[in-house]
Each structure stands twice: as C-alpha cells, then as structure tokens.
C-alpha positions as a Markdown table, in Angstrom:
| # | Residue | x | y | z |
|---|---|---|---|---|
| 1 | Unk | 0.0 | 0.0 | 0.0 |
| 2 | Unk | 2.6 | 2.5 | 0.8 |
| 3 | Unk | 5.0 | 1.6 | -2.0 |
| 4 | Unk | 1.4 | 2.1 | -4.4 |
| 5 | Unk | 1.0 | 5.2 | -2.5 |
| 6 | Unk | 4.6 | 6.6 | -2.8 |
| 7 | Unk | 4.8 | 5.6 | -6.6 |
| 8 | Unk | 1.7 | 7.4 | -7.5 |
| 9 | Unk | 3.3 | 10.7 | -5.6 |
| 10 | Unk | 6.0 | 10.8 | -7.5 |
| 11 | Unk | 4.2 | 9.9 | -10.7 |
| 12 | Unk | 2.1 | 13.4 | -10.0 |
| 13 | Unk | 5.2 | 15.1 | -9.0 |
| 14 | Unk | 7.0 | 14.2 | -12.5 |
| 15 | Unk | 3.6 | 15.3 | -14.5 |
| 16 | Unk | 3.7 | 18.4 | -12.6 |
| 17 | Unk | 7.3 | 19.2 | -13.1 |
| 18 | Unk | 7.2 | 18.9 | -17.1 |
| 19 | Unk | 3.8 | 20.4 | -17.5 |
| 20 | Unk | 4.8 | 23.6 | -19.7 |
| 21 | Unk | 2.5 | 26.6 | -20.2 |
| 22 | Unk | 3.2 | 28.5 | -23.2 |
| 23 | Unk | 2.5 | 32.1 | -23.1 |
| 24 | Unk | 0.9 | 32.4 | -26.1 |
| 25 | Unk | -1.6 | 29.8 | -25.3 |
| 26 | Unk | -1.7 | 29.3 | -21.6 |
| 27 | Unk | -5.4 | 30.3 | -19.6 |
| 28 | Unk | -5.5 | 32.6 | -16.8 |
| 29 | Unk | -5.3 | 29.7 | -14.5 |
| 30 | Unk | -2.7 | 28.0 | -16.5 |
| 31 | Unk | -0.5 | 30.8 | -15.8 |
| 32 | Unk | -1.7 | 31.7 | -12.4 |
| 33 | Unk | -0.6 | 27.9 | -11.2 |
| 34 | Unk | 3.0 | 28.8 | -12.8 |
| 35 | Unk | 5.2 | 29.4 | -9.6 |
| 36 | Unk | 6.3 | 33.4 | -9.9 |
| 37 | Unk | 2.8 | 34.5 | -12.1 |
| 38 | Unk | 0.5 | 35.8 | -10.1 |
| 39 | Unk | -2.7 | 37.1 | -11.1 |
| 40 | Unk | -1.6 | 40.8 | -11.9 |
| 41 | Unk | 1.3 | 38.8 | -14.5 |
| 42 | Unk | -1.3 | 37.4 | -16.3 |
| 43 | Unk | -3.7 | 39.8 | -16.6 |
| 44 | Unk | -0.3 | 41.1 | -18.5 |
| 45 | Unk | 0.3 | 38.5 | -20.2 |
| 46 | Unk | -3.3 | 38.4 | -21.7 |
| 47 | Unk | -3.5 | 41.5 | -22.5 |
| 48 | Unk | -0.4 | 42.1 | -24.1 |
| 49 | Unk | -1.0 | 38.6 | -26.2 |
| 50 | Unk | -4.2 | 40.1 | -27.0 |
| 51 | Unk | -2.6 | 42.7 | -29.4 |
| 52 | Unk | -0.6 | 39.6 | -31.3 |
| 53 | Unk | 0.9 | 36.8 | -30.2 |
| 54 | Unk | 4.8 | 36.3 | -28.7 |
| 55 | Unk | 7.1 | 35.7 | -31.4 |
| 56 | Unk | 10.0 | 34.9 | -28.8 |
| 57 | Unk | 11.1 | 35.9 | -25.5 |
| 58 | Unk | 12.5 | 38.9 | -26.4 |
| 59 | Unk | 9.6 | 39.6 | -27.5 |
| 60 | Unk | 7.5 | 38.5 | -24.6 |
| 61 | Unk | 10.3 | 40.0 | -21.9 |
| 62 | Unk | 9.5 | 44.0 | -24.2 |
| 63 | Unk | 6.4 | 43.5 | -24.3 |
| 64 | Unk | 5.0 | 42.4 | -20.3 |
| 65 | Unk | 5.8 | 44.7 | -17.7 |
| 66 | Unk | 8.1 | 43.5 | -14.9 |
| 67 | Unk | 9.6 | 41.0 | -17.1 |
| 68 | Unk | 13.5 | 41.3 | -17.5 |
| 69 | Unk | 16.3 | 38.3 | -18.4 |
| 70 | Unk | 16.3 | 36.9 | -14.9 |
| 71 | Unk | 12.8 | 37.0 | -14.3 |
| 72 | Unk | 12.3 | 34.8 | -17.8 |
| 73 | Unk | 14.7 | 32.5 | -16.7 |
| 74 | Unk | 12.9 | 32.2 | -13.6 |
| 75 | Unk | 9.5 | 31.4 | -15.3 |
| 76 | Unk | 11.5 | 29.3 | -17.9 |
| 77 | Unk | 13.2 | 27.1 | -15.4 |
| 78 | Unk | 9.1 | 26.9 | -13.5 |
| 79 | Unk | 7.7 | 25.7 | -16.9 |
| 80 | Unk | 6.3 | 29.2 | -18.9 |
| 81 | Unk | 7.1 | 28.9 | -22.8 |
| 82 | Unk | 6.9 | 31.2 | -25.5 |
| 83 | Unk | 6.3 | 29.3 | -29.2 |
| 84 | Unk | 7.3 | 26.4 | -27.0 |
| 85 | Unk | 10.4 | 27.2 | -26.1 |
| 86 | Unk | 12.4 | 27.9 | -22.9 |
| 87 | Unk | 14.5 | 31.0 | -22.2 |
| 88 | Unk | 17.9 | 31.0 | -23.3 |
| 89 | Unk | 19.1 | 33.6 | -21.8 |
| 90 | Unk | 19.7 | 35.7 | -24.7 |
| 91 | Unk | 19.0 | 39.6 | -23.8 |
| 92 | Unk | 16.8 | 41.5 | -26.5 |
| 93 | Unk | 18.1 | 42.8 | -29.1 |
| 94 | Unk | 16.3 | 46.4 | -28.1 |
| 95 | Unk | 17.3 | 46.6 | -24.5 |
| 96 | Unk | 21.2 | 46.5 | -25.6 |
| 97 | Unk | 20.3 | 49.1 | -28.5 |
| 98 | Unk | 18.7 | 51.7 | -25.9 |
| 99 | Unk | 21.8 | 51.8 | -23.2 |
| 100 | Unk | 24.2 | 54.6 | -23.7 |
| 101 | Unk | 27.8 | 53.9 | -23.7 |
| 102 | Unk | 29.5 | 54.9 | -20.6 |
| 103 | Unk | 32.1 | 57.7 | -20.9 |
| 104 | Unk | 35.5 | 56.8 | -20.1 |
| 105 | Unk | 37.1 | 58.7 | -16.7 |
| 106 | Unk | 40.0 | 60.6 | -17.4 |
C-alpha cells in the first residue's frame, strides 16, 4: 500500500514538473498555477498577447511589464514557454540598443 502510495506521488510530481505553459496559449489559471505568475502577470500576459501573439522571448520580456532576463529564466526554469520554447538567456536585441555607452574617466 505505501510503496502504491509513494509511486503514484512521484508519478504526480514528475507530470507536474514537465507540464509547460506557453504564453501564447496558456489560460489565466494555467499561468496563475505557474510558480512566480500571479494574477496581476497574467492579466499582462493576456492582454499584451491580446494585441498579437509572442514571437519569442524577447519579444514576450518588451512586451510584459516587470519581465526582464532573470525573471524569464525564472519562469522558464518553473515551466512558462513562449512558441514552445524555454528561455535561453539571450537579452533583446532592443534593450542593448537603448543603453548609452558609458564615458570613459579621465
């Protein structure tokens, strides 16, 4: 009985752990059970998927508020997708574009 018991635990655990939610596709509850989304992050997410989908996650980190490079690999590592993919770290393109260089001390 216990052994039955233990194996269907972990079973649930391991379905848990690889369910992914892509954010192009994901329901409000979807991305609500997503550990780090709260209900404010994807009333976000909706909205701004609302306008046209993610192509990436540059795309998703420019367009939802509050999401920068750690924060996507955060929600990548807790399951969130965009196009079914996980973060890969890559910064956007625009973020790198919009820094000024800093002046050198002389």
């Amino acid at each position: 009985m216990f052994k039955k018991l233990l194996a269907t635990t972990a079973m649930l655990f391991a379905i848990t752990s690889f369910a992914a939610v892509d954010a192009n596709k994901g329901t409000v509850a979807e991305l609500d059970g997503l550990k780090g989304v709260g209900p404010s992050m994807s009333k976000r997410i909706i909205d701004a998927r609302k306008e046209k989908e993610f192509k990436d996650w540059p795309d998703f980190m420019q367009r939802v508020k509050g999401v920068k490079e750690k924060k996507a690999a955060k929600l990548s590592a807790d399951g969130l997708t965009v196009n079914g993919k996980s973060f890969d770290g890559a910064a956007p393109a625009a973020s790198k574009e919009t820094k000024a260089p800093k002046a050198a001390k002389s």
